[in-house]
N, C-alpha and C positions, 0 to 999 in steps of 0.2 A: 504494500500500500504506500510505502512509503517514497519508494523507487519510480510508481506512477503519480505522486504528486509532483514528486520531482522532474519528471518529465512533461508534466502539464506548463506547469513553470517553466521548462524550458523551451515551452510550443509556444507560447504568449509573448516570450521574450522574443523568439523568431520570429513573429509576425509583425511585433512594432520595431524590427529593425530596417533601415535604409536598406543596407543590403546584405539578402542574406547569408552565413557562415555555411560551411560544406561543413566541418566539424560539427555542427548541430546538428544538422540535417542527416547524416550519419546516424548519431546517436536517440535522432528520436525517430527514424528508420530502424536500429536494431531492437529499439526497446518496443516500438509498434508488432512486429515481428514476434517478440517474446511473448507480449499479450496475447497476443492473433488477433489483431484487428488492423495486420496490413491487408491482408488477401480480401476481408469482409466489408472495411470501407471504401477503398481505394480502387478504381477503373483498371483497368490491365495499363491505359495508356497513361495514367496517372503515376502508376510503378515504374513502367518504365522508362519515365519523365525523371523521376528522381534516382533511379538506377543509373543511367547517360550522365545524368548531374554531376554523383557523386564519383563515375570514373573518368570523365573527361576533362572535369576542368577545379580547380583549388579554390575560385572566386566568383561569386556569381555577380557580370557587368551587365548584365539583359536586363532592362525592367522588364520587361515582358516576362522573362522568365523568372524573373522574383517575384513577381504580382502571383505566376502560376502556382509557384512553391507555395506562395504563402497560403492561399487557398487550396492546398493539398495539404498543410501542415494544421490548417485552423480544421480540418476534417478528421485529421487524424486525434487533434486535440478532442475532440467534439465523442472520438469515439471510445477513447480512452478514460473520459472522464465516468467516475464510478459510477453504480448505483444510487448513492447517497448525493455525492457532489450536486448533479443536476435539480434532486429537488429539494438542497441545502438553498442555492441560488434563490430558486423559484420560492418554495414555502416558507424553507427556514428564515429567510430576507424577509419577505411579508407580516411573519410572526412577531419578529423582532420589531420590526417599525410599531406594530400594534401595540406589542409591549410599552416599547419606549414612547411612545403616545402616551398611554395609561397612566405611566411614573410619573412624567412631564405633568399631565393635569393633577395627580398627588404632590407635586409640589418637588419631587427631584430633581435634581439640577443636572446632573452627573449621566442620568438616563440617556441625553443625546449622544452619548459615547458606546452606547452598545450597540447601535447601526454601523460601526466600524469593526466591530469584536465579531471576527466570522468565525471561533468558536463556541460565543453564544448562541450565534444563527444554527450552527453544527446539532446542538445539546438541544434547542427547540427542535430541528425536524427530526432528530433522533427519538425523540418522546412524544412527538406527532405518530411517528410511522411505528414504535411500539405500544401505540392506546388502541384500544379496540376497540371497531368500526360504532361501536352504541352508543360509545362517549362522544365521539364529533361529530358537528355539527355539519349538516347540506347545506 
């Protein structure tokens, strides 16, 4: 788990780079692989876009081809991301804003600081998705 955060991390970095590093692209190439979610996400012609990449050249000068990377890299990222992660984003983000609503009109000060605490967000949809289906609400 920890190895795929860490490669999430380094898919995000790859995509807000100018231009991208062959070294990354390598390594979240072999870690896609590891998971198996090169062959499930990726087009045949999408592989072997980043296969040619990674043996032909050290530096990638093509916008065009780092526009294409990047969006083969934000797919891979997309597909790598856990179970949890996605609907950490989606609910657990949600929950917390609701929370930190609530504090704020109790008179907290401090509450508008757990909308940045994305293992608060974590520890709400964890205890969302272990309540059972009677307790929440439609």
């Amino acid at each position: 788990m920890k190895k795929l955060s860490k490669l999430i991390m380094l898919a995000r970095s790859f995509g807000s780079l100018p231009r991208p590093r062959v070294d990354e692209l390598a390594r979240i190439r072999l870690m896609a692989v590891r998971e198996g979610v090169w062959f499930k996400a990726l087009s045949r012609l999408e592989r072997c876009l980043v296969g040619l990449t990674l043996k032909v050249t050290n530096k990638v000068r093509s916008k065009v081809l780092g526009e294409a990377l990047r969006s083969i890299v934000r797919k891979l990222r997309e597909a790598l991301e856990s179970k949890v992660g996605l609907p950490m984003r989606r609910v657990g983000g949600m929950l917390a804003a609701r929370l930190c609503l609530i504090a704020q009109r109790w008179g907290n000060t401090s509450a508008k600081d757990w909308l940045r605490d994305k293992s608060f967000a974590r520890f709400l949809e964890v205890m969302y998705m272990n309540n059972p289906g009677i307790f929440k609400r439609s």
